[in-house]
KOLBAMI-159681 format. One record per residue (C-alpha): residue in three letters; x, y, z. Coordinates in steps of 0.2 Angstrom, whole numbers. Layout:
N
<residuo->ALA | east->X | north->Y | up->Z>
...
This chain:
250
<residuo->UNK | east->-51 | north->590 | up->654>
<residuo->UNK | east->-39 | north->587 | up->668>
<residuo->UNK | east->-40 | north->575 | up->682>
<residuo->UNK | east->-42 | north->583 | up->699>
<residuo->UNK | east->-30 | north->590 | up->711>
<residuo->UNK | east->-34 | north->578 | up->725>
<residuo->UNK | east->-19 | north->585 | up->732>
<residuo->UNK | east->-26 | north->604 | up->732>
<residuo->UNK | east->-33 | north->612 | up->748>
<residuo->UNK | east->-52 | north->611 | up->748>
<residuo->UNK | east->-59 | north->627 | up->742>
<residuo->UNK | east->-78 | north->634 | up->750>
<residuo->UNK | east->-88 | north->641 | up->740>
<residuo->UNK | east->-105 | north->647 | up->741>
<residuo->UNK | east->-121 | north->639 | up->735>
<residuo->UNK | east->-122 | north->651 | up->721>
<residuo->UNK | east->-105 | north->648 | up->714>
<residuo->UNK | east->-110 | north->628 | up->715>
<residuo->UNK | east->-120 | north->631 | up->705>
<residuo->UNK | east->-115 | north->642 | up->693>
<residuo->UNK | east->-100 | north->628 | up->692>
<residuo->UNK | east->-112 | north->616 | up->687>
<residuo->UNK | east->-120 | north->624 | up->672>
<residuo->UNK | east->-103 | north->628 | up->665>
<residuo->UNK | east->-99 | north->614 | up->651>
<residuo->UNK | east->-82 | north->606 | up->653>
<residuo->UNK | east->-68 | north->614 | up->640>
<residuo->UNK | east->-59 | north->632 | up->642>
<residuo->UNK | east->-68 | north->642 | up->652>
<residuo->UNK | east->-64 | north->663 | up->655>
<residuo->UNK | east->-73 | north->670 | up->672>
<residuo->UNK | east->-73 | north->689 | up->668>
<residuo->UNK | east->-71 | north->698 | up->686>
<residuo->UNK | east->-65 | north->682 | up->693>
<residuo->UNK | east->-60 | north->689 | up->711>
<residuo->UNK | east->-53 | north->677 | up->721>
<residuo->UNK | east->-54 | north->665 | up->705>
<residuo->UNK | east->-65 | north->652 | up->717>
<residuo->UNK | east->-75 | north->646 | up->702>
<residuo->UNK | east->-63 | north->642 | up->691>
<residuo->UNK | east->-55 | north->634 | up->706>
<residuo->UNK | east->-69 | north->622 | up->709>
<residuo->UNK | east->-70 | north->620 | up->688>
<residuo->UNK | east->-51 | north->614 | up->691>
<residuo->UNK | east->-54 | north->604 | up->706>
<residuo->UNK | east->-70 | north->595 | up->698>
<residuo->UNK | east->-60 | north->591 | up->683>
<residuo->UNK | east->-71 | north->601 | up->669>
<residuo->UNK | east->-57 | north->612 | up->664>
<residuo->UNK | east->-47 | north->612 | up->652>
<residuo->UNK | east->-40 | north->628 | up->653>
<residuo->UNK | east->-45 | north->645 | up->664>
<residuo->UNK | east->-42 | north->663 | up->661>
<residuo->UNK | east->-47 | north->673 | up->677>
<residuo->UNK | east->-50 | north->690 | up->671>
<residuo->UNK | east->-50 | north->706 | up->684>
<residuo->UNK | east->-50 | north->725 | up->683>
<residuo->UNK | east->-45 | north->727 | up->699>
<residuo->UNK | east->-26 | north->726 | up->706>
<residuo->UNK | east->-32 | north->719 | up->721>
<residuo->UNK | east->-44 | north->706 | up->716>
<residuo->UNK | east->-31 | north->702 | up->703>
<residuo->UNK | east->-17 | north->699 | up->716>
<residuo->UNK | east->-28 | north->687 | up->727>
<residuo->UNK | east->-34 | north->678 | up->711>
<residuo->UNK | east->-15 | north->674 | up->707>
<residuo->UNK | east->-12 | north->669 | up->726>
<residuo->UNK | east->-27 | north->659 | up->727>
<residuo->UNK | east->-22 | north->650 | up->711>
<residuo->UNK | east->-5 | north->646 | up->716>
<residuo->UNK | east->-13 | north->638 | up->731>
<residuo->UNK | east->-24 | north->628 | up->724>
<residuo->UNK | east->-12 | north->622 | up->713>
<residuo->UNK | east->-17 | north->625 | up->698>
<residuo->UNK | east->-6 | north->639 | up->692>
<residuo->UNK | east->-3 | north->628 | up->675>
<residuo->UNK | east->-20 | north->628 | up->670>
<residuo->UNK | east->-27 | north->643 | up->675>
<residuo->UNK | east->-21 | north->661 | up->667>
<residuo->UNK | east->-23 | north->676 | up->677>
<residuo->UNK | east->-25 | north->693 | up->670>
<residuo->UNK | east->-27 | north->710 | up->674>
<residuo->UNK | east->-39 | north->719 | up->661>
<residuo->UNK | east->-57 | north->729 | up->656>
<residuo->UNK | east->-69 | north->716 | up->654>
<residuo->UNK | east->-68 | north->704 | up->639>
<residuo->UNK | east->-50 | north->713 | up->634>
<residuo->UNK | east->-39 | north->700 | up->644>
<residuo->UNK | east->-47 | north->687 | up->630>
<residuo->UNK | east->-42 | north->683 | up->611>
<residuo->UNK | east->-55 | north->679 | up->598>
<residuo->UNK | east->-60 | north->659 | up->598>
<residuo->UNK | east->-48 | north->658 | up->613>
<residuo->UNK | east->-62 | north->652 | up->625>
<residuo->UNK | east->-77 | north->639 | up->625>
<residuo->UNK | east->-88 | north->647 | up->640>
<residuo->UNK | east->-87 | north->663 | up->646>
<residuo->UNK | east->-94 | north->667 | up->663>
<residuo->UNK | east->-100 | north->684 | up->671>
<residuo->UNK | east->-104 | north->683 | up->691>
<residuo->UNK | east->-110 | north->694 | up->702>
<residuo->UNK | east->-114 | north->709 | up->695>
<residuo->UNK | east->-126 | north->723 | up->689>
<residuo->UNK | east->-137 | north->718 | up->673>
<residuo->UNK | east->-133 | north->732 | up->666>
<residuo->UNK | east->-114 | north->730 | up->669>
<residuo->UNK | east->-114 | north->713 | up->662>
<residuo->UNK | east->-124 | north->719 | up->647>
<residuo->UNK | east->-110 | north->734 | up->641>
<residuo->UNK | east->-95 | north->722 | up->644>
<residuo->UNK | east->-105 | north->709 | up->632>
<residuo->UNK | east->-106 | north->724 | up->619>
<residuo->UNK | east->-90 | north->732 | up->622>
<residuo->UNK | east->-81 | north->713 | up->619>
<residuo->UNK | east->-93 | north->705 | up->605>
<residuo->UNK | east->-78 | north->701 | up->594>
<residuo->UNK | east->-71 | north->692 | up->607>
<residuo->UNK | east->-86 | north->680 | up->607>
<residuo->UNK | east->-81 | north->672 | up->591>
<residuo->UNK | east->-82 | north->652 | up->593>
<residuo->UNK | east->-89 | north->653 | up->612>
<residuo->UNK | east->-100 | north->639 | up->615>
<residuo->UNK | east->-109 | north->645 | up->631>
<residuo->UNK | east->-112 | north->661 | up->640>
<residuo->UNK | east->-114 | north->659 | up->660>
<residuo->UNK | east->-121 | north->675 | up->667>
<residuo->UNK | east->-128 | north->678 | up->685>
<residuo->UNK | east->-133 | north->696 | up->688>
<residuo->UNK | east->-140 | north->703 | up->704>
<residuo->UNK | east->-151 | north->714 | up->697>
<residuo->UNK | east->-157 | north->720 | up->681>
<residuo->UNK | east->-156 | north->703 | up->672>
<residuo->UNK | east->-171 | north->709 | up->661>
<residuo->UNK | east->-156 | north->720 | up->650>
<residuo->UNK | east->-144 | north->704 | up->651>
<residuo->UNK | east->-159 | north->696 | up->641>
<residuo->UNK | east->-163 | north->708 | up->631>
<residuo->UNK | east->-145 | north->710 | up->624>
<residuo->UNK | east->-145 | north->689 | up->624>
<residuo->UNK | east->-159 | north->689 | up->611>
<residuo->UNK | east->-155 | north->705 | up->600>
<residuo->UNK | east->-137 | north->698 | up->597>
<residuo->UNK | east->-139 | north->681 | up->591>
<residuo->UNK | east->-137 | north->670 | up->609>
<residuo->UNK | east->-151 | north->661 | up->616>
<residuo->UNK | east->-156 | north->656 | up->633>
<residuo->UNK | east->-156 | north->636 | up->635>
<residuo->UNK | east->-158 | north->637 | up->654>
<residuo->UNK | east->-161 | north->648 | up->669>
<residuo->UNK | east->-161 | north->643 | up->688>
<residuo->UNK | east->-165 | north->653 | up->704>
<residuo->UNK | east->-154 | north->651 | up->719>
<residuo->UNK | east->-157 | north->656 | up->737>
<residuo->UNK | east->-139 | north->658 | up->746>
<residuo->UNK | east->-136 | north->670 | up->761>
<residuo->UNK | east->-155 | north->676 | up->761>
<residuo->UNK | east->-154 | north->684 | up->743>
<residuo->UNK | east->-163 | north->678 | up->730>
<residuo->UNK | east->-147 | north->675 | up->712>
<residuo->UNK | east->-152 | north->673 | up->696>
<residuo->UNK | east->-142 | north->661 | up->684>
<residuo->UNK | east->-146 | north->661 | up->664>
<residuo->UNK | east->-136 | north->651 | up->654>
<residuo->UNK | east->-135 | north->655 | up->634>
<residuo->UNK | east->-130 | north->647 | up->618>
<residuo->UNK | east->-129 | north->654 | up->600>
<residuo->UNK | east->-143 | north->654 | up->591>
<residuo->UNK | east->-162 | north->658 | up->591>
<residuo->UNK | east->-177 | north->656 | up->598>
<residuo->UNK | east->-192 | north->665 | up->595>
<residuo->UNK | east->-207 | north->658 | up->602>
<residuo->UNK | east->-195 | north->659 | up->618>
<residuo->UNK | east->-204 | north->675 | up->625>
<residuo->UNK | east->-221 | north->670 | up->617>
<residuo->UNK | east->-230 | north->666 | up->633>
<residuo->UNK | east->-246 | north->672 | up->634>
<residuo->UNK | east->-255 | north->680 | up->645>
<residuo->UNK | east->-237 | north->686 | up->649>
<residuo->UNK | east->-231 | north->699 | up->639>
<residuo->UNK | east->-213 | north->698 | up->632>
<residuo->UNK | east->-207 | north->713 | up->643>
<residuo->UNK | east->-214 | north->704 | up->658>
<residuo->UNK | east->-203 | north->688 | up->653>
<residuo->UNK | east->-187 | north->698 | up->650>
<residuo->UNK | east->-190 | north->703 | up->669>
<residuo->UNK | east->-194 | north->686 | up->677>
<residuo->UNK | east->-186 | north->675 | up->666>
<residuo->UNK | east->-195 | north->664 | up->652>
<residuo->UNK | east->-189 | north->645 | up->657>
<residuo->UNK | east->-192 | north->649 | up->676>
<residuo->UNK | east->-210 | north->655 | up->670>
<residuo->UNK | east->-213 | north->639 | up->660>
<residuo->UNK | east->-205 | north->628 | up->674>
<residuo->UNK | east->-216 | north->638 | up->686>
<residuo->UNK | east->-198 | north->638 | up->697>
<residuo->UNK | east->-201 | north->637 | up->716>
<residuo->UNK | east->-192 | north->653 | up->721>
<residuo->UNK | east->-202 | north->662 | up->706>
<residuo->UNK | east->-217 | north->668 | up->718>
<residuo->UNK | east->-205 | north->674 | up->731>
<residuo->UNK | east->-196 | north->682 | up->715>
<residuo->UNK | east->-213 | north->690 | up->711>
<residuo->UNK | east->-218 | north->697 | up->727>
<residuo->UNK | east->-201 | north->705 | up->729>
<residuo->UNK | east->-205 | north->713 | up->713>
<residuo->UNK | east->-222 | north->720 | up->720>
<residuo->UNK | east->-213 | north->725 | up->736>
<residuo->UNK | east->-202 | north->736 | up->727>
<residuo->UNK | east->-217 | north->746 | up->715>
<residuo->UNK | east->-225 | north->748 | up->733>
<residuo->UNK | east->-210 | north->755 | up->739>
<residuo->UNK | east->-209 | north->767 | up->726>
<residuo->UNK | east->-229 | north->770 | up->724>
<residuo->UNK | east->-225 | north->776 | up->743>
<residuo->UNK | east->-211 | north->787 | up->739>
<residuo->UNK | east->-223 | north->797 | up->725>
<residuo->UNK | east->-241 | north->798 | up->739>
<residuo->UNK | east->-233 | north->815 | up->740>
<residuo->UNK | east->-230 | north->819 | up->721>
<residuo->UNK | east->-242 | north->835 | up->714>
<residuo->UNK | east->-233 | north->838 | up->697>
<residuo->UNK | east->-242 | north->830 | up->680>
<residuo->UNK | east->-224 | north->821 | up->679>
<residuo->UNK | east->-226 | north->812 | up->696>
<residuo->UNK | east->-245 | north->810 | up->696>
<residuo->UNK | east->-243 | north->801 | up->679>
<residuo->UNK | east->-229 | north->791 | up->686>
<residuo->UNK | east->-240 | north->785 | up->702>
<residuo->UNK | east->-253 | north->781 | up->690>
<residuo->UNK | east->-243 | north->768 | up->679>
<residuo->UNK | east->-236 | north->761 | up->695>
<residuo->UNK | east->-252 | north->757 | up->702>
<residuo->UNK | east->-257 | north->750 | up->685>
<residuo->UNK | east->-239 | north->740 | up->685>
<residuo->UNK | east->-243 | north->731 | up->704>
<residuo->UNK | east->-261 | north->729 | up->697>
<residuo->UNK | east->-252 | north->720 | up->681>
<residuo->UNK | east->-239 | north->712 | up->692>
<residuo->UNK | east->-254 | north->701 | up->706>
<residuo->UNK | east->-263 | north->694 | up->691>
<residuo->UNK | east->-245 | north->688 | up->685>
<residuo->UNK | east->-245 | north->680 | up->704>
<residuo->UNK | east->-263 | north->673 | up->701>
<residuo->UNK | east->-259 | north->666 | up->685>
<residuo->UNK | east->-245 | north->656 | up->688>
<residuo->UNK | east->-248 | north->650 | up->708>
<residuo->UNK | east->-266 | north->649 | up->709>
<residuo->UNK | east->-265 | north->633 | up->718>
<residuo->UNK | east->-247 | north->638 | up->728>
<residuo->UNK | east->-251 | north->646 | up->745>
């Protein structure tokens, strides 16, 4: 690690990149569409980097991750690069890898499309905004497990954080009455923890099925009558979920 810039600008960041900062294990640490670079910033700044790799697609992201580095300072210790995903990274060059801030199933094709890049990596860091069931799934079918997970409210919107090492865990989505596709979807150590933001999770889950039972009232073909029916079996499926795990939380 290095010691602090005490010298460095303070840097804001939201509540979810706190967070997110501090899951990440000190060492070498690649944020994949880094943006303005903020949490490797704040890694720097806390003293748990060794070394940072901002990668970004984008050419404006990339320039204002660059700025934002130079300001801070920390222009030694952080490497800025323009690429596609894990492509800005070398086998075993990294310890953590961190993905923020978007799509599941984003997250999941840049995890596929870079597997050999994640030769010797220690940790995997991944907050999506929706979809996090794939980001699971891909997690458990490639050899990573889940150690941790945490729910964080910033700004209104409920953020998802799951942190993975390599390795397995089977009885992991062995909860019953829960089925393992319903863990995928919630999250298997918020369900065990009973996390406080998991009944507002849930209910924003049944929200969206009534939003779309509403859109298919005026469905006649077989297709969309069959599809109303499993979604009323799904909101059915999803309020015992509710019971089960908050029967005594109003």
């Amino acid at each position: 690690m290095v010691q602090p810039n005490e010298n460095a600008p303070s840097v804001q960041v939201s509540k979810r990149l706190k967070v997110i900062a501090q899951k990440v294990k000190p060492g070498t640490v690649a944020d994949i569409g880094a943006d303005h670079a903020l949490l490797l910033i704040t890694l720097a700044d806390s003293g748990k980097l060794v070394r940072g790799i901002a990668g970004e697609i984008h050419t404006g992201p990339f320039q204002n991750a660059l700025r934002r580095v130079r300001q801070a300072g920390w222009q030694e210790q952080i490497d800025v690069r323009q690429g596609d995903g894990l492509s800005v990274l070398r086998p075993g060059e990294v310890d953590v890898i961190t993905i923020a801030g978007m799509g599941g199933a984003l997250i999941t094709r840049i995890l596929e499309e870079g597997k050999e890049k994640l030769a010797g990596v220690r940790q995997l860091v991944l907050q999506p905004n929706t979809d996090g069931q794939y980001v699971r799934r891909w997690l458990a079918d490639n050899g990573w497990t889940l150690t941790e997970e945490e729910l964080v409210e910033d700004g209104g919107i409920l953020y998802e954080i799951l942190v993975a090492e390599p390795g397995e865990n089977p009885g992991l989505y062995h909860q019953p009455p829960l089925t393992s596709e319903q863990l995928m979807i919630l999250g298997p150590w918020l369900w065990k923890r009973r996390h406080p933001l998991l009944k507002r999770r849930i209910r924003e889950i049944l929200e969206e099925k009534h939003r779309i039972a509403d859109r298919l009232q005026a469905a006649k073909s077989d297709e969309g009558l069959k599809r109303r029916a499993e979604i009323a079996r799904e909101i059915e499926e999803w309020r015992r979920i509710e019971q089960w795990g908050f029967k005594d939380v109003n």
